[in-house]
Structures are given as C-alpha cells and as structure tokens.
PAZAPA-4460 file (N, C-alpha, C; in steps of 0.05 Angstrom, whole numbers, plus 32768, in hexadecimal, padded with zeros to 4 digits):
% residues 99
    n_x    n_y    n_z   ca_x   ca_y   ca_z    c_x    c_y    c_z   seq   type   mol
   812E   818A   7F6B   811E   817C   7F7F   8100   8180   7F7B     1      X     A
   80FA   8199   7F71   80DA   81A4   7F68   80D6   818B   7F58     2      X     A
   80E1   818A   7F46   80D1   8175   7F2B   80D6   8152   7F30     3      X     A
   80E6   8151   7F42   80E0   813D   7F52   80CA   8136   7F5D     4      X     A
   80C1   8149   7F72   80B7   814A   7F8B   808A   813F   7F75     5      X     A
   8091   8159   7F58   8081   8158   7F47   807A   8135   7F37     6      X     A
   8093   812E   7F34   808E   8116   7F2E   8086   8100   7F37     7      X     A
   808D   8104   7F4C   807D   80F0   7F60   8065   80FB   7F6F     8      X     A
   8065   810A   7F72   8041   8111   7F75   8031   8115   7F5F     9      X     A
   8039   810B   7F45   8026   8109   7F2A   802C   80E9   7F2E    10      X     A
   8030   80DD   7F3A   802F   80C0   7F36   8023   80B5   7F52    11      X     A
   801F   80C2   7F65   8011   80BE   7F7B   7FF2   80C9   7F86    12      X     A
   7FF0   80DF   7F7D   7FDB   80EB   7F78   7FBD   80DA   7F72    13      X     A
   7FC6   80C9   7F5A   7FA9   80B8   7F51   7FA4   80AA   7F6C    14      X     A
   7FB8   809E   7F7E   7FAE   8089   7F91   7FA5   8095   7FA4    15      X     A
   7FA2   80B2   7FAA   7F8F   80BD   7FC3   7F7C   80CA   7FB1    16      X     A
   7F6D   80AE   7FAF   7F4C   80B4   7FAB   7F37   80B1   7FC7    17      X     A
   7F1A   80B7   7FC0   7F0A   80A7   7FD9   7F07   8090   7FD6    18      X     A
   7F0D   807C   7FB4   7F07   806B   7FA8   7F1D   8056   7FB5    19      X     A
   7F2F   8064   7FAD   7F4E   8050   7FAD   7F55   8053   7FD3    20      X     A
   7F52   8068   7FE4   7F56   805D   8005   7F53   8047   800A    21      X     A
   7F34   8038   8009   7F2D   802B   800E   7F32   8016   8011    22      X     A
   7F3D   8010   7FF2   7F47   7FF4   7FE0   7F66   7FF3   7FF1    23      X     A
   7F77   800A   7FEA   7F95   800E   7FF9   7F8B   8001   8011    24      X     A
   7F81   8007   8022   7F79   8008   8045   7F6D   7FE4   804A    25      X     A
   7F63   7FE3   802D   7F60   7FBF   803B   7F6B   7FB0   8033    26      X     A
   7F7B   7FBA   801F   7F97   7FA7   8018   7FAE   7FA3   8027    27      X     A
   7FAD   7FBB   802F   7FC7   7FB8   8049   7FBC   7FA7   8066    28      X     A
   7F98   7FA8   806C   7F90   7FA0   8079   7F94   7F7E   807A    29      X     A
   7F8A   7F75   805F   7F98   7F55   8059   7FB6   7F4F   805C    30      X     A
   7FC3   7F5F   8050   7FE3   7F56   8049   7FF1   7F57   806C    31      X     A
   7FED   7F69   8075   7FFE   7F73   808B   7FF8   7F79   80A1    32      X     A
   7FDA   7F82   80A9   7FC8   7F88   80B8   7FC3   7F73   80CF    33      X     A
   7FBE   7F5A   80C2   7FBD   7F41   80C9   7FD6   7F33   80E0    34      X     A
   7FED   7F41   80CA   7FFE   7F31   80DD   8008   7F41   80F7    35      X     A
   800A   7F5C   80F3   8007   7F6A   8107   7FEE   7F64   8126    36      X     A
   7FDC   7F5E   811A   7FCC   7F53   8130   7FD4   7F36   813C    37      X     A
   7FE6   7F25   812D   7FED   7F06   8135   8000   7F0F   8149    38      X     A
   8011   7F21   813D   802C   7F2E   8148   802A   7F3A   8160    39      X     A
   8016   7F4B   816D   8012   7F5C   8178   7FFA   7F55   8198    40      X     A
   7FE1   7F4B   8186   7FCA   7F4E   8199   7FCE   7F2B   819E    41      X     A
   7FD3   7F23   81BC   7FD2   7F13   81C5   7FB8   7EFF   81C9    42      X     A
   7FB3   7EE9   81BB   7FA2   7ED9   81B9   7FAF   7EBF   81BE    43      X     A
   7F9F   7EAC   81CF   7FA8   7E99   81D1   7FAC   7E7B   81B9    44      X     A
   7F98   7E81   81B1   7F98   7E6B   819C   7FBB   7E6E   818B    45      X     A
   7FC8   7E84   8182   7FD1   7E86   8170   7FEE   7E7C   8177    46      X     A
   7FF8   7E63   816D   800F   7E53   816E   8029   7E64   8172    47      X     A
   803E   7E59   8185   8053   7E74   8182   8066   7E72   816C    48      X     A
   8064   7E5D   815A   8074   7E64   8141   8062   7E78   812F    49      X     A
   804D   7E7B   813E   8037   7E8A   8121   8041   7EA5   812A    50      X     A
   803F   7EA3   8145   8046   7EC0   8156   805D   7ECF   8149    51      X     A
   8078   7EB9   814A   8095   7EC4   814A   8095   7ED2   812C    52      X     A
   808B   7EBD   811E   8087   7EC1   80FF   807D   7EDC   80F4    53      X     A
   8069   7EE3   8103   805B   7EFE   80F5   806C   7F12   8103    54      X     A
   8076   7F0E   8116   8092   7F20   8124   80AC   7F26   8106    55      X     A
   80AB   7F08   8102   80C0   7F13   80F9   80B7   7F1D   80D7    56      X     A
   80A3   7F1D   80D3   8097   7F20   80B0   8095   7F4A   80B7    57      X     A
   8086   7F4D   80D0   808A   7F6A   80CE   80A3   7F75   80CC    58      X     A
   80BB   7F66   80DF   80CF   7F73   80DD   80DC   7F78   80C0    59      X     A
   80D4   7F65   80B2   80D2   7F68   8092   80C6   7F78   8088    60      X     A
   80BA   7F7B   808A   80A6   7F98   8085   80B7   7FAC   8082    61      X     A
   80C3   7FAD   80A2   80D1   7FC9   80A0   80E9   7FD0   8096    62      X     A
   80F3   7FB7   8089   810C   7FBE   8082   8111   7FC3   8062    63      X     A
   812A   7FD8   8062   8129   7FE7   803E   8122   7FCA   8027    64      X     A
   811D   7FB6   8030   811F   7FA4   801B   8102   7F99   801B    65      X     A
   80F5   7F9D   8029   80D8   7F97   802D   80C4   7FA1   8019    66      X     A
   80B5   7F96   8004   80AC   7FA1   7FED   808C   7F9D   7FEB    67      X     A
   808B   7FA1   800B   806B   7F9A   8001   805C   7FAF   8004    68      X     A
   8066   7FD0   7FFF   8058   7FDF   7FF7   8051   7FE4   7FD3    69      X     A
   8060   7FE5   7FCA   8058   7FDC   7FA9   804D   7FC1   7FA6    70      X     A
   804C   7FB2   7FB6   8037   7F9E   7FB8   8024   7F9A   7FBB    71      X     A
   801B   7FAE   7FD6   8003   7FB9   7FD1   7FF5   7FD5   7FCB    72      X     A
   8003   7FE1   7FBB   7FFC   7FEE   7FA6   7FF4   7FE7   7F83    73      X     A
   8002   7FCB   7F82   7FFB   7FC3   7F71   7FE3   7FAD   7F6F    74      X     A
   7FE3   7F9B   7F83   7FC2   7F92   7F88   7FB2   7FA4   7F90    75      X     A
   7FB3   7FAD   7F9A   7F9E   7FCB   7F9B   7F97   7FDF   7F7C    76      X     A
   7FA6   7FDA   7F6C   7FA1   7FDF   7F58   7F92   7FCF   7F44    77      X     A
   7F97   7FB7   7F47   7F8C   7FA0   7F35   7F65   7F9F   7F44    78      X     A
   7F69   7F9F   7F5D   7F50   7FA4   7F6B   7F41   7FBF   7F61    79      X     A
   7F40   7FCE   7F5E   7F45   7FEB   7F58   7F33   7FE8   7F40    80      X     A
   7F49   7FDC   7F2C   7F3D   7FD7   7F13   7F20   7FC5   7F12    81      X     A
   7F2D   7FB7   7F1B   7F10   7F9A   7F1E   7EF2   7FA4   7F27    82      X     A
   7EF9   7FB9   7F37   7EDC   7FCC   7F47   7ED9   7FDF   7F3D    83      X     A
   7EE3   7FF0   7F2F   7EDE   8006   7F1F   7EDD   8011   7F02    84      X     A
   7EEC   7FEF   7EF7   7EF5   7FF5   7ED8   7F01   800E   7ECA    85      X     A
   7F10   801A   7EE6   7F24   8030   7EDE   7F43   802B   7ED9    86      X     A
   7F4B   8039   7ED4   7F6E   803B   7ECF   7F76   8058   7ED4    87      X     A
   7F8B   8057   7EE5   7F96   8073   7EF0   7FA8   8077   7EDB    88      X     A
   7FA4   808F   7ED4   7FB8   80A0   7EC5   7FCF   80B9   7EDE    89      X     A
   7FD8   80B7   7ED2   7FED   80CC   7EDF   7FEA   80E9   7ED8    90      X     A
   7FF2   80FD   7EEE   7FDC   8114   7EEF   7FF5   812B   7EE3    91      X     A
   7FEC   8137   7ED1   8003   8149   7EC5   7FFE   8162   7ED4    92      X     A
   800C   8174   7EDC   800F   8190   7EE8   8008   81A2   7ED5    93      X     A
   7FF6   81A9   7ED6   7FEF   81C1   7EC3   8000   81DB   7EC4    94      X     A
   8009   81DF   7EDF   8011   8203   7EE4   8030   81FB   7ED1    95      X     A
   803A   81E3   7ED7   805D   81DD   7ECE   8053   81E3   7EAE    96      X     A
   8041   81D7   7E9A   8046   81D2   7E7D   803F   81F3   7E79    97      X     A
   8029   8206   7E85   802C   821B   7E7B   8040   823D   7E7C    98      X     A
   8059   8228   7E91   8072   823F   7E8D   807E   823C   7E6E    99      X     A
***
C-alpha cells in the first residue's frame, strides 16, 4: 500500500504548485463552476430547460463515470504549458532509492 500510496503522490505532487492552483482553480471555474451557478443560484433570465440541464450535467459530475476530472487536469496542463513553457516531470523519492 506504501509504494502505492508513493506512486501516486510522485505523480500528483507536480500539480500543487502556486503556479498550477490557479490554472486548476479556473479551469474547473469554466468547465463546472458555471453550471453549478445555472443550477443553483436562482436568476430569472435563465430558461428552465437551461436550469434542468445543468441539474442534470452536475449530477454527471458525480457519478463514477463522470471524467471531467482528467479533463481538467489535462487542459490545465496544456494551459500550464502555454504560460510557462514548462513540462512537469514526475517527482522520484529520494529516501526509497537510497535503501
């Protein structure tokens, strides 16, 4: 479970930057953020098929088949790149290679 737990925190690690929050935080802000407010905060303008609709796109969200977290981890990455001209490498454990 340790070198599990290792492997996926050497592959998660690069995305909690101060650099990369930001980008994460407004990508989810566009993708999902949005519809949560159609869904949620009552405005009159907004049609009730637009209403029912973003009801039912979150409930997509939440379900095991809903893939728009590597979705937006991966536009967030392409963004990432585009503003920084970086590329995340994956972070090797130093204390594991010197047993």
């Amino acid at each position: 479970m340790k070198k599990l737990w290792h492997k996926i925190w050497g592959w998660v690690k690069p995305y909690l930057t101060p650099k990369m929050l930001p980008i994460l935080l407004s990508v989810w802000v566009f993708t999902n953020g949005i519809w949560y407010i159609i869904a949620f905060v009552p405005l009159d303008f907004i049609p009730s098929w637009l209403f029912n609709g973003a009801k039912g796109y979150i409930a997509f969200l939440w379900t095991p088949l809903g893939v728009e977290k590597p979705v937006i981890i991966a536009v967030s990455l392409v963004i990432y790149k585009l503003i920084y001209k970086e590329s995340f490498k994956e972070v090797k454990n130093e204390s594991r290679n010197k047993r």
